[in-house]
C-alpha positions as CSV (number, residue, x, y, z in Angstrom):
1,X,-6.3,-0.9,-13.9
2,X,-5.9,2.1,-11.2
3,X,-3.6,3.6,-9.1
4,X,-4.2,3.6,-5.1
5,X,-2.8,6.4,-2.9
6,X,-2.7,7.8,0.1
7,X,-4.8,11.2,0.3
8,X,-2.8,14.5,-0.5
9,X,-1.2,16.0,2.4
10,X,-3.8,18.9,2.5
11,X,-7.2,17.1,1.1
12,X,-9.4,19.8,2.5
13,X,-7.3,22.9,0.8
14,X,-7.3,20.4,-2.4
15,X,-11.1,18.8,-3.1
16,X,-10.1,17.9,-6.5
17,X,-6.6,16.3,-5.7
18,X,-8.5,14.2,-3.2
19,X,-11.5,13.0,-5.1
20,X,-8.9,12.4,-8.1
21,X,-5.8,11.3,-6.5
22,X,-6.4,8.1,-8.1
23,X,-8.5,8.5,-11.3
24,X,-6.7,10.3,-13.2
25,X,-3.0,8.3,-13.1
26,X,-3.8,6.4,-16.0
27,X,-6.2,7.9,-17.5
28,X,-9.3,6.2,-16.2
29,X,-11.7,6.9,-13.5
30,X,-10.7,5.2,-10.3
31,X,-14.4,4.0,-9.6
32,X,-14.4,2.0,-12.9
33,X,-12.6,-1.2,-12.6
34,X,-12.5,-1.8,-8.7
35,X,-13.8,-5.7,-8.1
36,X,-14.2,-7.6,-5.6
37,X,-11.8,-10.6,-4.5
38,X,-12.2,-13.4,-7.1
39,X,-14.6,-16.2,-6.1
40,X,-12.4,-18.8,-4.1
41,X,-10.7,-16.5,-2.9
42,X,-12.3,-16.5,0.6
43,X,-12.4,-19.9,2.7
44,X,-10.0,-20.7,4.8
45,X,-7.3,-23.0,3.9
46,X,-3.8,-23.3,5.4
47,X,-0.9,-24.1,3.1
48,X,2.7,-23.9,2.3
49,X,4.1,-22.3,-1.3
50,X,3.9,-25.3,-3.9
51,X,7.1,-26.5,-4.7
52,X,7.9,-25.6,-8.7
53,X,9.6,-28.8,-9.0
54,X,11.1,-29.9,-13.0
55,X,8.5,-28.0,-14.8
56,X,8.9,-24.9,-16.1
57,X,5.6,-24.2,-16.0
58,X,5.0,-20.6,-13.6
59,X,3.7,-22.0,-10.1
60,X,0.6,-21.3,-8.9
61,X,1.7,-19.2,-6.5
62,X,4.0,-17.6,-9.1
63,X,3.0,-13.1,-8.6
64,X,1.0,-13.2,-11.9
65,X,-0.2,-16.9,-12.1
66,X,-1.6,-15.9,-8.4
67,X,-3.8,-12.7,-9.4
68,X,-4.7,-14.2,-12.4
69,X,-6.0,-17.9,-11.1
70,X,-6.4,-16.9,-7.3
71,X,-8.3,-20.5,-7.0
72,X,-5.2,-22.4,-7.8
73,X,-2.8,-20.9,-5.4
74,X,-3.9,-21.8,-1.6
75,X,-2.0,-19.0,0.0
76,X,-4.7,-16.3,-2.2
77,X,-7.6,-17.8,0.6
78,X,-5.2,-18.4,3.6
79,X,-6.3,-17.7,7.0
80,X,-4.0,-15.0,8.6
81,X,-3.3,-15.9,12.3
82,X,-4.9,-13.7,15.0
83,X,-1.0,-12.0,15.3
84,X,1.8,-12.0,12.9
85,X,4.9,-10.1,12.3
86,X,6.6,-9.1,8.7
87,X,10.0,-8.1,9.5
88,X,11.1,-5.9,5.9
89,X,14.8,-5.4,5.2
90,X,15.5,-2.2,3.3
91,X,18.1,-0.3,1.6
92,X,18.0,2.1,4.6
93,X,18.0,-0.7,7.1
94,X,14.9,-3.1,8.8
95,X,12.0,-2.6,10.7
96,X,8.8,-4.9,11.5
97,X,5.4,-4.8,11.2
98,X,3.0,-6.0,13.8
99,X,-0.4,-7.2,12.4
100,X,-3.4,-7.9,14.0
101,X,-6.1,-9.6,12.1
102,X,-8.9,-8.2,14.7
103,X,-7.8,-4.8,13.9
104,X,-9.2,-5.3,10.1
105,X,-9.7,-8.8,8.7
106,X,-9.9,-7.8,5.0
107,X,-6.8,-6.1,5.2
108,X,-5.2,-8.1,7.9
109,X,-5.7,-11.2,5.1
110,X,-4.3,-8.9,1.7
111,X,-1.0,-7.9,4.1
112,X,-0.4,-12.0,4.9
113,X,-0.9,-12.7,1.5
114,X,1.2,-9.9,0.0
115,X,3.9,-10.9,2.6
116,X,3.6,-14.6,2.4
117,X,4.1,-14.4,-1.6
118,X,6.9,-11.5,-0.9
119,X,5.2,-9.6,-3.2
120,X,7.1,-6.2,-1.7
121,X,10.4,-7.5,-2.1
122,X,12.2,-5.0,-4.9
123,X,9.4,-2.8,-4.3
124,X,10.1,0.9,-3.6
125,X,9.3,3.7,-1.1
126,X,7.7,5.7,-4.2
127,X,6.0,8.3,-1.8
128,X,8.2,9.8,1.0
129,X,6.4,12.3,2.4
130,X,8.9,14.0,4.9
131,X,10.6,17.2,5.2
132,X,11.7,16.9,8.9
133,X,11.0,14.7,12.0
134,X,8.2,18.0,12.8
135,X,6.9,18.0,9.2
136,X,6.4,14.3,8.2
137,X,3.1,12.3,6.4
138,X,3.5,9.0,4.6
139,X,5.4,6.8,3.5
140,X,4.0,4.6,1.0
141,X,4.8,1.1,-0.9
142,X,3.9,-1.4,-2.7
143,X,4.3,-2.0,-6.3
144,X,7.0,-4.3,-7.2
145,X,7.9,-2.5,-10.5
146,X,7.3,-5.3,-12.2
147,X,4.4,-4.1,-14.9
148,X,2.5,-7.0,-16.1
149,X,2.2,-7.8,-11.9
150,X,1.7,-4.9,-10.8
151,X,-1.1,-4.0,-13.1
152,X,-2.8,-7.3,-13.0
153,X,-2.9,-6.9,-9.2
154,X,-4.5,-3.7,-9.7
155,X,-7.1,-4.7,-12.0
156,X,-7.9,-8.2,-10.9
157,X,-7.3,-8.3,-7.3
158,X,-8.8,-4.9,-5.9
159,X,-11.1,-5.2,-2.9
160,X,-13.7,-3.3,-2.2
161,X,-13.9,-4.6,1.1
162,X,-14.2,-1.8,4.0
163,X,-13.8,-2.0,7.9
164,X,-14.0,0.4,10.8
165,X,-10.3,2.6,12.3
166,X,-9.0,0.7,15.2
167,X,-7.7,2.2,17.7
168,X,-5.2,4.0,17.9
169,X,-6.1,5.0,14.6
170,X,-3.6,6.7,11.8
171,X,-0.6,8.1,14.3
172,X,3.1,7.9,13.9
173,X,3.8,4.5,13.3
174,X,0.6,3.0,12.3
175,X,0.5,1.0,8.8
176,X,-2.8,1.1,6.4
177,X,-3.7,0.1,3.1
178,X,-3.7,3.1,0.0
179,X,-6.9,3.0,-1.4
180,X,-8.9,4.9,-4.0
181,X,-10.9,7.9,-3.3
182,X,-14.9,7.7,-4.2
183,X,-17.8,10.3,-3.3
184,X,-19.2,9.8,-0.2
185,X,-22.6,8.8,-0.2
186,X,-23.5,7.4,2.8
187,X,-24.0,3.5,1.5
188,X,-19.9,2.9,3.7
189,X,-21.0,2.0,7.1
190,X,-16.9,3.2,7.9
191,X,-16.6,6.3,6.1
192,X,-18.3,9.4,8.5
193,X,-16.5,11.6,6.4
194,X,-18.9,14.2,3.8
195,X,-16.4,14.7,1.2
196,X,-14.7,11.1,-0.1
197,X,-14.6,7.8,1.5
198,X,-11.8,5.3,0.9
199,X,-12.6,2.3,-0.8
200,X,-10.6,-0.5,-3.3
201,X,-7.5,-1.7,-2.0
202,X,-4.8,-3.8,-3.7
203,X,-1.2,-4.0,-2.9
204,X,-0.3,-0.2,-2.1
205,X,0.1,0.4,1.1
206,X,1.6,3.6,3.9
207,X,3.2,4.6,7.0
208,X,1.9,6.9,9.1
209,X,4.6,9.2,10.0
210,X,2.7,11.8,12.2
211,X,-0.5,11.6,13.8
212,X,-3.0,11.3,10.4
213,X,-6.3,11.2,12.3
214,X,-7.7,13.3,10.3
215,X,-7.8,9.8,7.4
216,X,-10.0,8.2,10.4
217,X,-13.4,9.3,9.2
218,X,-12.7,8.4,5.7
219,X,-12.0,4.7,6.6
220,X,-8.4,3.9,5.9
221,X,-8.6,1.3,8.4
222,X,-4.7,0.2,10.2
223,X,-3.6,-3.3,9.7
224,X,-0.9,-3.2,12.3
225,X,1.9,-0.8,14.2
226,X,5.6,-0.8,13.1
227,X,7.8,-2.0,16.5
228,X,10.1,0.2,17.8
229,X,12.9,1.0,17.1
230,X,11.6,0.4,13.7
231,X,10.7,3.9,12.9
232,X,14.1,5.5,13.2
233,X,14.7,2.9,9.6
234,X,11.7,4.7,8.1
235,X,12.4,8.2,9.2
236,X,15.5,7.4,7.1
237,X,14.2,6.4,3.9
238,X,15.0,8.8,0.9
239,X,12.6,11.8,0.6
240,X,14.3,14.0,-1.6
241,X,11.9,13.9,-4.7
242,X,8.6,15.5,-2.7
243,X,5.4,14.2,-3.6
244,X,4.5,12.0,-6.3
245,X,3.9,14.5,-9.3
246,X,0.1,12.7,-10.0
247,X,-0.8,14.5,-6.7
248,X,1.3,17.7,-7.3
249,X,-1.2,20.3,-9.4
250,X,0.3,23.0,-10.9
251,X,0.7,26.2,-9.0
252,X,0.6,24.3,-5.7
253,X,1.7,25.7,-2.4
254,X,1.8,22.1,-0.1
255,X,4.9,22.0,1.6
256,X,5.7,18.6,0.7
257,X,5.4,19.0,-2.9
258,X,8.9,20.5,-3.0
259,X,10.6,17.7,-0.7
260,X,14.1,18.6,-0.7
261,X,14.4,20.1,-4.2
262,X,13.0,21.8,-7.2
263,X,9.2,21.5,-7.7
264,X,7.1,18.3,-8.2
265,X,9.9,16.1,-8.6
266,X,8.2,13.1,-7.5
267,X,7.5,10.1,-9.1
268,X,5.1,9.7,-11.3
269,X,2.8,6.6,-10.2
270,X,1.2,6.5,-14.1
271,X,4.9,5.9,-15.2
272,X,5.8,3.7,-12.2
273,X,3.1,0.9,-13.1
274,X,3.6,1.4,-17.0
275,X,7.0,1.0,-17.0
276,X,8.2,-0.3,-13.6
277,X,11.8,-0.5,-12.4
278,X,13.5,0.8,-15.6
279,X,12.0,4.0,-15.0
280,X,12.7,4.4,-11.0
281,X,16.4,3.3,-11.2
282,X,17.0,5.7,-14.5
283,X,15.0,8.7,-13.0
284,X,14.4,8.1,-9.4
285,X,17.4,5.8,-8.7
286,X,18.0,7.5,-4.8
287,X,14.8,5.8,-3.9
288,X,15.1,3.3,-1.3
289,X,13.9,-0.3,-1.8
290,X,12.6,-3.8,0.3
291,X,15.3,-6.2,-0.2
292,X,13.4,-8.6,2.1
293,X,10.3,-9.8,3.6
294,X,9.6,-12.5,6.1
295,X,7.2,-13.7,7.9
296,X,6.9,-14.6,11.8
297,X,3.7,-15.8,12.9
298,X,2.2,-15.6,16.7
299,X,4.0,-19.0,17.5
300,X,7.6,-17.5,16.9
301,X,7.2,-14.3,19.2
302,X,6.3,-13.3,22.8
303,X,3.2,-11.1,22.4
């Protein structure tokens, strides 16, 4: 398994923080274990979330039953429609995201799934970026802290699946899928950049809080746009801790390593996935959290 981020803050002052923001989080290389969505995983079919029923036994569409047996649990292959809405209740109050499956249909499809199986609800904002409304990057998302889940999604259910920056791109209030950092060698028809391309998503995913063009070239491709007044909830969310300390080298000088107190008190990602909530509420307990996710599609809104 292998941990997804967003870039460091300052990838060109920090080549090796970029190229190893991911491998080195547990231990393995990030280029190592990244597969493709499991066979059957791919048509389109339309369904609702099987009912458990008397049985105990885990639904299909149960988080681990679903990365595990993708083939059994419908929604894993569901067609996104062309527009779609999550709205996300938090600890520091709600917002919604606007999807658009034209903007990036491999991602378009892992956000309805994600969504449609709540898989971010409990999750926390492990990576908050932000010093001021002037001095702002991410915000980033998306493991449950449940461990067996969240490491099964990692291993199992990362795509290697890439598609071109849709305009507007990564500015203030554009959402995008973390993904792992791998040499760029010219073979990723979306990555322009020389240094690293982004490639291998899974469930982590960030908020552009400032205009992040410079991510453009390397091919974090946007899924959709938060709505107004959405972002005034995220500017909110708890940034005290700085930077996630598997991105914070020793000796560094990035602004947002320090957040709002001592050092590289992030969180570490490594212990996040190991060990999952326990850790976060006993270390990290100021975070804030999903509480919520639903789902609105196209039919339910005025475009």
């Amino acid at each position: 398994h292998h941990s997804t981020q967003a870039p460091p803050h300052n990838c060109e002052s920090h080549r090796r923080s970029c190229a190893m923001a991911t491998s080195r989080s547990r231990g393995f290389d990030a280029r190592r274990l990244i597969l493709p969505l499991a066979v059957g995983a791919v048509s389109a079919a339309a369904s609702s979330t099987p009912a458990v029923g008397a049985s105990l036994a885990p639904s299909p569409c149960d988080l681990l039953s679903a990365c595990k047996r993708p083939d059994r649990c419908l929604i894993m292959s569901e067609a996104p429609p062309g527009t779609f809405d999550v709205a996300f209740t938090t600890t520091a109050g709600s917002f919604t995201v606007r999807a658009f499956l034209s903007w990036a249909p491999p991602f378009v499809q892992r956000f309805w799934v994600l969504s449609q199986l709540k898989y971010m609800q409990e999750a926390r904002f492990f990576r908050v970026d932000k010093i001021s409304a002037e001095d702002a990057f991410v915000a980033q998302f998306g493991y449950r802290g449940e461990p067996l889940v969240d490491q099964c999604w990692d291993k199992l259910q990362t795509s290697n699946a890439t598609w071109s920056v849709h305009l507007p791109g990564n500015v203030r209030g554009t959402v995008a899928f973390a993904m792992d950092a791998v040499n760029s060698t010219g073979a990723n028809p979306n990555c322009t950049a020389a240094d690293y391309c982004a490639q291998g998503f899974s469930t982590n995913m960030f908020i552009n809080y400032a205009n992040n063009s410079r991510l453009n070239p390397h091919g974090f491709a946007i899924v959709g746009t938060v709505l107004e007044p959405g972002m005034e909830v995220v500017d909110r969310l708890y940034s005290g801790y700085g930077e996630v300390s598997d991105l914070c080298p020793s000796g560094g000088i990035d602004k947002f390593y320090k957040g709002l107190g001592p050092d590289c008190r992030g969180v570490n990602s490594t212990r996040l996935v190991l060990e999952g909530e326990s850790y976060i509420s006993r270390d990290k307990a100021l975070l804030d959290r999903i509480l919520g996710v639903n789902v609105k599609s196209a039919a339910e809104f005025v475009v």
